[in-house]
Phi, psi and omega in degrees: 000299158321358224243302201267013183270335187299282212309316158267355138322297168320310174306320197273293203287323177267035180290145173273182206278172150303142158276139148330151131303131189256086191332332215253344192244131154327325222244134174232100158243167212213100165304143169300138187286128149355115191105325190270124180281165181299287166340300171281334167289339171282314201244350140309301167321294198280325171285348176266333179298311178305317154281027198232009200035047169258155173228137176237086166355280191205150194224125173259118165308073162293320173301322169303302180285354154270003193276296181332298175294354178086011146284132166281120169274004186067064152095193172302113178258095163207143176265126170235151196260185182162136199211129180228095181252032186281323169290286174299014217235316232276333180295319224249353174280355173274317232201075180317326186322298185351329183307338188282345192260020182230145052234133155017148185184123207243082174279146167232144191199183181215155191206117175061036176086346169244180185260165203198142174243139159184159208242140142314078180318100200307311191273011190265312179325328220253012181270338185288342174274113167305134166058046195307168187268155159251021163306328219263314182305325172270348183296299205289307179305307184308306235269314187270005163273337154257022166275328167298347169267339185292300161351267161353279166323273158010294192294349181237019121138309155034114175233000000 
């Protein structure tokens, strides 16, 4: 147990940096650090969301259910969902439409052999709306920095 709490210690301080938010892109993705497993990124996901006060709904096994069809996904396909609706609340009492961008969404996949966290960005969503409030705009900023940091954790194993 010590070995492997040193060991993502270790992993966490010589993690490379987060990538910029590319403001123009939906999507903000983050490769897994070298060492951290599919196994240690779920449950990192689930213990820093739950202390981040998220609930995580649902998780869709999209790579599984192509296996079923006889498709290969190449490795993790999958969407897990997450809701703060302490946050999402503060959106949808401006601007209900917003419901169509919930619950969150966290993908983890592989790509060329590695592994990958990437988010549906909240405030890139909250562009779809006309004349958004701006409670709805600082609500969509909070919610989505602290889903990049539950990410951020997530990719170094991080509990």
């Amino acid at each position: 147990m010590l070995v492997g709490f040193l060991w993502n210690a270790a992993q966490a301080i010589a993690a490379s940096p987060m990538p910029p938010v590319d403001p123009n892109n939906a999507i903000y993705e983050v490769p897994v650090e070298p060492g951290v497993s599919y196994d240690d990124v779920v449950t990192s996901l689930k213990v820093v969301s739950e202390g981040e006060n998220f609930v995580n709904p649902a998780n869709f096994p999209i790579g599984e259910h192509m296996k079923k069809r006889g498709q290969d996904p190449h490795g993790v396909l999958e969407v897990r969902a997450f809701c703060n609706l302490g946050l999402g609340a503060e959106i949808m009492l401006d601007h209900p439409e917003f419901v169509v961008f919930a619950p969150c969404r966290i993908a983890l996949y592989e790509k060329a052999g590695k592994l990958f966290l990437g988010l549906d960005r909240p405030t890139f969503d909250l562009k779809n709306i006309k004349n958004p409030t701006p409670r709805a705009q600082q609500a969509a900023r909070e919610l989505e920095d602290t889903l990049i940091n539950i990410i951020d954790k997530a990719r170094k194993g991080d509990i």
